[in-house]
C-alpha positions in Angstrom: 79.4 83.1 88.6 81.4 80.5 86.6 81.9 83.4 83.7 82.8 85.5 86.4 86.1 82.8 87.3 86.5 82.4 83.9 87.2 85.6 83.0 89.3 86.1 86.3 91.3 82.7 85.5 92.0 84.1 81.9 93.2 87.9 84.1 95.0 85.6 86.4 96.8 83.9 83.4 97.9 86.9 81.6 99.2 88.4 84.7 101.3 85.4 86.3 102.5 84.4 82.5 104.8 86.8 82.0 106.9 86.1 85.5 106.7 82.5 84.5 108.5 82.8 81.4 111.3 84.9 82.5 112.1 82.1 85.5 111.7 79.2 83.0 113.9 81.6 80.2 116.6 82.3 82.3 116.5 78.3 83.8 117.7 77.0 80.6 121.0 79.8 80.3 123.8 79.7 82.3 122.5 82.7 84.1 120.7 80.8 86.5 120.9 76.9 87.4 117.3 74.9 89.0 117.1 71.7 89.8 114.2 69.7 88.0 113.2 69.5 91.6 112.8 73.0 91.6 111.6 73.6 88.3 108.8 71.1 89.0 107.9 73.1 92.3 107.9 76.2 90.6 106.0 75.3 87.7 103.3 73.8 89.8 103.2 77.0 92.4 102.9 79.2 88.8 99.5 77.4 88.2 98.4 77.8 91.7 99.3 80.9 92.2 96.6 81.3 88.5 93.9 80.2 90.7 94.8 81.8 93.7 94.8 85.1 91.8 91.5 84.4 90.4 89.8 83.1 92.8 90.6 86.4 95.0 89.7 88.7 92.8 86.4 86.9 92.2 86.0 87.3 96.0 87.0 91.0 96.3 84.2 91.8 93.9 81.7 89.9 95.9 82.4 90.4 99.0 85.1 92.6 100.3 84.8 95.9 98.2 81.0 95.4 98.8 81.5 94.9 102.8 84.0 98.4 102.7 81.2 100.1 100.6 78.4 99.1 103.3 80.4 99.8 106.2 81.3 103.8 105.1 77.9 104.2 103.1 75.8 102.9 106.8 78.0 104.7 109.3 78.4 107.8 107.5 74.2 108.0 106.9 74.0 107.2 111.0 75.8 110.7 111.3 77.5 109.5 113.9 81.2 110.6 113.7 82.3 109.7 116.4 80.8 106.1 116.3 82.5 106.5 112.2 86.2 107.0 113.5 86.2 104.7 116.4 85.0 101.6 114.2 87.6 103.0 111.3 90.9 102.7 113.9 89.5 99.5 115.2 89.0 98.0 111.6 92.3 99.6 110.5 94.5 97.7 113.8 92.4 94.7 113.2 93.2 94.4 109.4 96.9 95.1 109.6 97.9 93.2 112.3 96.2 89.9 110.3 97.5 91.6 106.7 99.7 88.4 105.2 102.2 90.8 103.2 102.9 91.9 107.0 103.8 88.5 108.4 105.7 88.0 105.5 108.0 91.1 106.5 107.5 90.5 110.1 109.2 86.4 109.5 112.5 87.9 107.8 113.2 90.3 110.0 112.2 88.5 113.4 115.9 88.1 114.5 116.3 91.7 115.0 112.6 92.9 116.2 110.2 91.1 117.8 107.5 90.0 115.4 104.5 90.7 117.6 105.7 94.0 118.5 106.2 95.2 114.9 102.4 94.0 113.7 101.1 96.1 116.9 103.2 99.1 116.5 102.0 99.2 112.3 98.4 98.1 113.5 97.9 101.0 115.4 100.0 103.5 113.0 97.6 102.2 110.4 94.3 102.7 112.6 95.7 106.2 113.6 96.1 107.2 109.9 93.1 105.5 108.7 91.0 107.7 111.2 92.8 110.7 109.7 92.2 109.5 106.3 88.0 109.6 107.2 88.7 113.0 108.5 89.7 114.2 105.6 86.9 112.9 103.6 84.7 114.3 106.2 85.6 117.8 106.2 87.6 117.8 102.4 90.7 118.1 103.3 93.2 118.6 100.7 95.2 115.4 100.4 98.3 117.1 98.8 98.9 119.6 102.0 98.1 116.5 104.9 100.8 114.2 102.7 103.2 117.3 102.7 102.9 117.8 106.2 103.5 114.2 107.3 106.3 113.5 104.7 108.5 116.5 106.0 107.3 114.9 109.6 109.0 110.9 108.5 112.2 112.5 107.0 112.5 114.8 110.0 112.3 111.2 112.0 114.4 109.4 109.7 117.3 112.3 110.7 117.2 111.3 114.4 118.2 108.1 113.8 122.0 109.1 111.8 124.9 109.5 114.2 123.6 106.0 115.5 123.9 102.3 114.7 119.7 102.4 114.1 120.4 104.0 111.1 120.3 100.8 109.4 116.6 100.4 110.4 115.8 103.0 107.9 114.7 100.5 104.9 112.6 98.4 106.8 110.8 101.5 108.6 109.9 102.3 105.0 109.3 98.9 104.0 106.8 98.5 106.4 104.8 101.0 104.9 104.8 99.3 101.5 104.0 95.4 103.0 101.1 97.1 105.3 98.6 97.8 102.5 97.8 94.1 100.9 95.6 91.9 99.6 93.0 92.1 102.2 93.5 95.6 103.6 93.5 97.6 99.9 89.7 96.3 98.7 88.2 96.8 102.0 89.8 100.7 103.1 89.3 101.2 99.4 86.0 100.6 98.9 85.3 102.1 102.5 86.6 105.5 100.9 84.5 105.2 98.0 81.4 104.5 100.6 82.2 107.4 102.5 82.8 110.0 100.3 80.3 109.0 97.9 77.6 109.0 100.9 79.1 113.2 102.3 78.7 113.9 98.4 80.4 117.4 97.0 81.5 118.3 93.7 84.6 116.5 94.1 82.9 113.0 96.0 85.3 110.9 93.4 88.6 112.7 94.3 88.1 112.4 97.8 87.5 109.0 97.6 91.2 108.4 96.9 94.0 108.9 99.7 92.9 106.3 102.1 95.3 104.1 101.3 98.4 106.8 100.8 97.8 108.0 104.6 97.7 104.8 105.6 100.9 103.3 104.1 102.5 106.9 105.9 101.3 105.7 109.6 103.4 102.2 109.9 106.5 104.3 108.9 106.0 106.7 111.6 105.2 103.9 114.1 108.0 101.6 113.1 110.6 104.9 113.6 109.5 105.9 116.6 109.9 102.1 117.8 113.6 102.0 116.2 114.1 105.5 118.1 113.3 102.9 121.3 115.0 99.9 120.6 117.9 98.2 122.3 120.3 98.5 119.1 120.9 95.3 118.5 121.1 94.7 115.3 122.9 91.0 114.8 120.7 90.5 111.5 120.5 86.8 109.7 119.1 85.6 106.4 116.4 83.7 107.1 116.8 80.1 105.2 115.3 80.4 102.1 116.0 76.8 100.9 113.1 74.8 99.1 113.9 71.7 100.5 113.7 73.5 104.0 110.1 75.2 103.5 109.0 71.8 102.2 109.7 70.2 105.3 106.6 69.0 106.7 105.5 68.8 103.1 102.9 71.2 101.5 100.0 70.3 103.2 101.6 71.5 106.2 102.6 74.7 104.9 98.9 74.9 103.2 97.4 74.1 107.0 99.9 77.1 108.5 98.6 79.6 106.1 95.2 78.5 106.3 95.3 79.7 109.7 96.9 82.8 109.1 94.3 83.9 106.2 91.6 82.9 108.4 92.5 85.0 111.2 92.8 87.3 109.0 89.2 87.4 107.7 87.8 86.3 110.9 88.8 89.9 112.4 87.2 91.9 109.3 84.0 88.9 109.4 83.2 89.4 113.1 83.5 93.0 113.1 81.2 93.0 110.0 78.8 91.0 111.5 78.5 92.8 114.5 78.0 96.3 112.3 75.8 94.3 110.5 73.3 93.5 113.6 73.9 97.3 115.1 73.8 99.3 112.1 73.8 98.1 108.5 70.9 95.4 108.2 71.3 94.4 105.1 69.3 92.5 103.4 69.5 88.5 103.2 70.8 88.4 99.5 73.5 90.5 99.8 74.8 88.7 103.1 74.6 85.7 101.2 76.6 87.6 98.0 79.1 87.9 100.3 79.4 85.2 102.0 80.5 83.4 99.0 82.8 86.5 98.5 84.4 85.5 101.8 85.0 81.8 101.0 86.7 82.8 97.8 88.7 85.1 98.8 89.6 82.8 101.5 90.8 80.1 99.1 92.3 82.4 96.6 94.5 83.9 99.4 95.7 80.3 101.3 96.1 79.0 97.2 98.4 82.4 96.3 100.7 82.6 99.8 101.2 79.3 99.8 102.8 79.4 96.7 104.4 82.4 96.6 106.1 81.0 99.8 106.8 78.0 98.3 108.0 78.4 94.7 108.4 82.3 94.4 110.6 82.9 97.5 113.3 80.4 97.0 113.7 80.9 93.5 113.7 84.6 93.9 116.5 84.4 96.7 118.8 81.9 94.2 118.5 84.1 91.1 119.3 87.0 92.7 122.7 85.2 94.1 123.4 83.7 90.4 122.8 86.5 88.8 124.7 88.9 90.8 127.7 86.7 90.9 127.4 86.1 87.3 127.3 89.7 85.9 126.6 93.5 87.8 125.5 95.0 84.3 123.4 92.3 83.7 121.4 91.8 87.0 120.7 95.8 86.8 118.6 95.2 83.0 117.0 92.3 84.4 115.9 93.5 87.3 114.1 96.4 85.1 112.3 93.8 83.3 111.2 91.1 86.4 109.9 94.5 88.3 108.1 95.3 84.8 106.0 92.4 84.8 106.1 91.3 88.5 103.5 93.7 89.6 101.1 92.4 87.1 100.4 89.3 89.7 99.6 91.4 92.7 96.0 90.8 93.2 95.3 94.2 95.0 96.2 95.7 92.0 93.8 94.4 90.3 91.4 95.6 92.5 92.5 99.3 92.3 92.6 99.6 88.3 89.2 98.5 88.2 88.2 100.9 90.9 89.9 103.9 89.5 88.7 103.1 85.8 85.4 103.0 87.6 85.5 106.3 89.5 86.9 108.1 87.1 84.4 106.9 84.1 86.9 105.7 82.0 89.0 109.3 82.4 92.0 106.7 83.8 92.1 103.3 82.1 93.1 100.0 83.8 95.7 100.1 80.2 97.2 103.3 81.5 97.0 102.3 85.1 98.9 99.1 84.8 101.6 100.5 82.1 102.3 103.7 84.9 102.7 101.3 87.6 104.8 98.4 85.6 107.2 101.3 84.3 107.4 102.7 87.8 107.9 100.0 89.6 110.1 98.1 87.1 112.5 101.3 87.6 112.2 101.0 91.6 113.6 97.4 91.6 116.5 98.7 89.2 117.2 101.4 91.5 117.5 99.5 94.5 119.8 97.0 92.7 122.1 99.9 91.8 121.8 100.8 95.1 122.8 97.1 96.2 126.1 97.1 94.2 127.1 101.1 95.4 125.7 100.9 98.5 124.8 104.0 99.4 122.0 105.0 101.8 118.2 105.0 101.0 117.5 108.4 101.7 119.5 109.1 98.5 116.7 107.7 96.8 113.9 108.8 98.9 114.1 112.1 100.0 114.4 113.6 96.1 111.5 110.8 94.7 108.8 112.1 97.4 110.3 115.9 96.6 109.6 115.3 93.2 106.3 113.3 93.7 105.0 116.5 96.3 106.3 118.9 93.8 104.1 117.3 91.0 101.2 117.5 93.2 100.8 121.1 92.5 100.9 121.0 88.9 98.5 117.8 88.2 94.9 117.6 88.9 94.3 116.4 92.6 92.8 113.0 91.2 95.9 111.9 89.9 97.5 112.5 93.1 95.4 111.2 95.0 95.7 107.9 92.6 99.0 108.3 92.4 99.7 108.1 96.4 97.2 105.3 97.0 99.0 103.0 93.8 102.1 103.7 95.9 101.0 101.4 98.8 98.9 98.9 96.2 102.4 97.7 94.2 104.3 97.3 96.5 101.8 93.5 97.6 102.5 89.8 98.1 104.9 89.2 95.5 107.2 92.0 96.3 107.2 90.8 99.5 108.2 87.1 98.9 110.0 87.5 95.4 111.4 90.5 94.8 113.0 90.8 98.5 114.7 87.8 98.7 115.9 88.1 95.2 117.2 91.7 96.3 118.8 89.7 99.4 120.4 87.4 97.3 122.3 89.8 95.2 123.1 91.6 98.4 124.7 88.6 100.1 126.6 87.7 96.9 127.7 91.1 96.6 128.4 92.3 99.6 127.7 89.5 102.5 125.1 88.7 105.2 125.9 91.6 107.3 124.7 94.7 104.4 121.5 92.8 104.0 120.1 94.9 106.6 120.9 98.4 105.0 121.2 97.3 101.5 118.6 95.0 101.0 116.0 96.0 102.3 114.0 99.2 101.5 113.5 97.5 97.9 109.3 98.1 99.1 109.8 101.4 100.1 110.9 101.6 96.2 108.5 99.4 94.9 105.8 101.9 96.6 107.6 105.0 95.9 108.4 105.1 91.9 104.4 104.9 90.8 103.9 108.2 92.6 105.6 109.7 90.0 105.0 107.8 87.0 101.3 108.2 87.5 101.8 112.0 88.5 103.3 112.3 85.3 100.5 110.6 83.3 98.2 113.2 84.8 100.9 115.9 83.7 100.8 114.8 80.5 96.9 115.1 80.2 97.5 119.0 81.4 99.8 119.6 78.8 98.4 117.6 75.9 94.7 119.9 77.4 96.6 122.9 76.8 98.0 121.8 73.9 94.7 121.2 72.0 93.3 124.1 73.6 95.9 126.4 72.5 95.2 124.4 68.7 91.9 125.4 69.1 92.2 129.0 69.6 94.8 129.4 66.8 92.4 128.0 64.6 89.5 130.3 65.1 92.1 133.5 65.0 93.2 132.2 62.0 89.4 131.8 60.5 88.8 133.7 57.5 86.3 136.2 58.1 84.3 136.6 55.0 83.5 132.2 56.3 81.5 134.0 59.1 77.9 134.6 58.7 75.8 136.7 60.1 72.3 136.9 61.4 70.5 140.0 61.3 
């Protein structure tokens, strides 16, 4: 086991390096000013957030993917379908409303919605979709007609709501669908998939394994419209305070406490569900409880380790860069943000977790290499986008409406594996880091730029991005392997039309 953190702390280190250096780069130009105070804080949360990485990852193998596995492997053997779907919208409410990226969201945006209401409402959008999401493995479904169908249904929503002062809840309906698939959720539904399908079997058990996660980052949007379509209309937003000195408080240990109680709700819903599955159904053996047991305790520290310093160090820094840079230069703040999106999504742990799957699945067809340069590209583009987007300010939809066009239209032409990749790495960017980095750096530039009262509109929806651009960037990975196919296919043929006959032998 201690190779095993090794080699996660040496993943962990490769991943979080890159942010690091761009912060402590642009610290020592005149683009951005830190206090050694804040450099000190930062620095320290970098390492932390090394350990917190590898330590969860080390935990996802041992426990949580394992635990999904069992769950959809056990129930689906029962053949109990109904018993299948009720325990799959149960885990799928449980997990979300306990899902950290969501409390994140849920925090900077609580003076316009109430927090409690918004987990609920994306809870049970999530356990809704999940259930549909089983379905489809159960019967094969195809994956690219159910996303179709419920994309045309969220735009068709998203029109109900112009004409009226709602409107401005657009980007955080669709941000909501980004934050709702993290760190703890993507392993388990993952892995639960891969159980599932693998267990019902078919010629294409490895495509359907995928999806999961794309229906369910569909179902908070859905929910969260039809609960702006409800709401009062009052929309007096404020920036939450994102100042260092303010979050250290009660000192670190408090904020360490707070979050240990949040993670730990959070695993205590999945746990006690488990166990009681466990008891009823699974009976596994006393090894692999104890595997993941330990699975559980790391992924517990990795988790309180990596929000407590995202929350710490990431969240203020991100909120002042974006405000110097913004106010320093337009052009510039557009480049850089290409390049912190680039490399920010190589700390999100669940994304980790999904490279390794897919390489794994696929036999090697898709690489983690090719995996993590689709998604780095794609998302590096999203956060560029949205800054553009921040300094213009036009409406989301602009953005939206002919990305998922584009990403559906692709859908046809590429084979249904990378779709079904595509959609799910969609929801898997767009984790932790986006959340308490990337947003606040987007809501700095946006009050700099524009003031407090466009955060709302302008601001946000920088997830919906984040989970939007790697649909087509991986869509077009898979279009390039059709066309380079054909290509060498089209080689081959030429080749042997071109052979010289009197080179044939025959055999009499």
């Amino acid at each position: 086991m201690s190779k095993s953190l090794f080699n996660k702390l040496k993943e962990a280190l490769t991943s979080v390096l890159p942010v690091g250096l761009i912060v402590l780069i642009l610290s020592l130009t005149p683009l951005v000013s830190l206090t050694p105070h804040e450099m000190a804080v930062f620095v320290g949360s970098a390492l932390l957030l090394i350990l917190g990485i590898a330590l969860f990852n080390l935990g996802a193998d041992l426990a949580m993917t394992p635990m999904g596995q069992h769950i959809g492997e056990g129930l689906t053997k029962s053949k109990k379908a109904s018993i299948l779907l009720l325990v799959c919208f149960i885990m799928g409410l449980l997990i979300t409303v306990a899902e950290p990226d969501l409390s994140v969201l849920a925090e900077q945006v609580s003076s316009i919605m109430n927090g409690t209401m918004l987990l609920v409402t994306v809870g049970i959008g999530v356990g809704i979709f999940l259930l549909l999401a089983v379905l489809k493995i159960l019967s094969k479904g195809d994956l690219t007609t159910i996303l179709l169908f419920f994309y045309l249904m969220l735009f068709s929503l998203a029109a109900l709501l112009y004409g009226t002062v709602k409107v401005a809840l657009l980007p955080l309906t669709y941000d909501s669908g980004g934050v709702t698939t993290g760190p703890i959720t993507v392993p388990f539904i993952m892995a639960l998939g891969v159980g599932i399908a693998l267990t019902v079997g078919g010629r294409h058990a490895n495509e359907n394994s995928f999806g999961l996660i794309a229906l369910c980052s569909i179902g908070p949007i859905i929910a969260v419209l039809f609960l702006s379509l409800f709401s009062d209309g009052s929309l007096s937003y404020s920036v939450p305070d994102y100042n260092m000195d303010t979050l250290l408080e009660g000192g670190i240990w408090s904020e360490l406490l707070r979050t240990m109680g949040e993670v730990g709700k959070s695993l205590a819903l999945i746990v006690g569900f488990f166990i009681v599955l466990q008891l009823v159904v699974l009976k596994l053996p006393r090894q692999k409880l104890i595997t993941i047991a330990f699975g559980i305790l790391f992924t517990f520290l990795g988790l309180v380790i990596f929000l407590t310093a995202v929350t710490v160090g990431f969240m203020p820094i991100g909120y002042k860069m974006g405000i110097q840079l913004a106010e320093y230069n337009e052009k510039l703040l557009i480049v850089l943000s290409f390049i912190i999106g680039f490399v920010v999504v190589l700390a999100e742990p669940a994304v980790h977790v999904l490279n390794q799957q897919v390489e794994e699945i696929t036999n090697g067809q898709v690489t983690r290499r090719q995996m993590m340069t689709a998604l780095s590209i794609g998302v590096g583009i999203s956060i560029c986008l949205s800054i553009v987007r921040i300094i213009f300010g036009f409406s989301l939809l602009y953005y939206l409406i002919p990305g998922y066009l584009l990403s559906l239209g692709l859908s046809f032409f590429v084979p249904k594996l990378y779709t079904a990749i595509a959609f799910d790495s969609g929801g898997v960017a767009s984790g932790p880091l986006t959340s308490s980095f990337i947003l606040p750096m987007a809501i700095g530039a946006c009050v700099a730029l524009n003031g407090e009262a466009e955060v709302l509109s302008l601001a946000f929806g920088i997830v919906a991005m984040v989970a939007m651009t790697p649909l087509i960037t991986i869509q077009a990975l898979g279009f390039r392997s059709v066309v380079g196919g054909k290509a060498r296919s089209n080689k081959a043929m030429r080749r042997i039309l071109a052979a010289d006959d009197e080179q044939i032998i025959y055999f009499e």
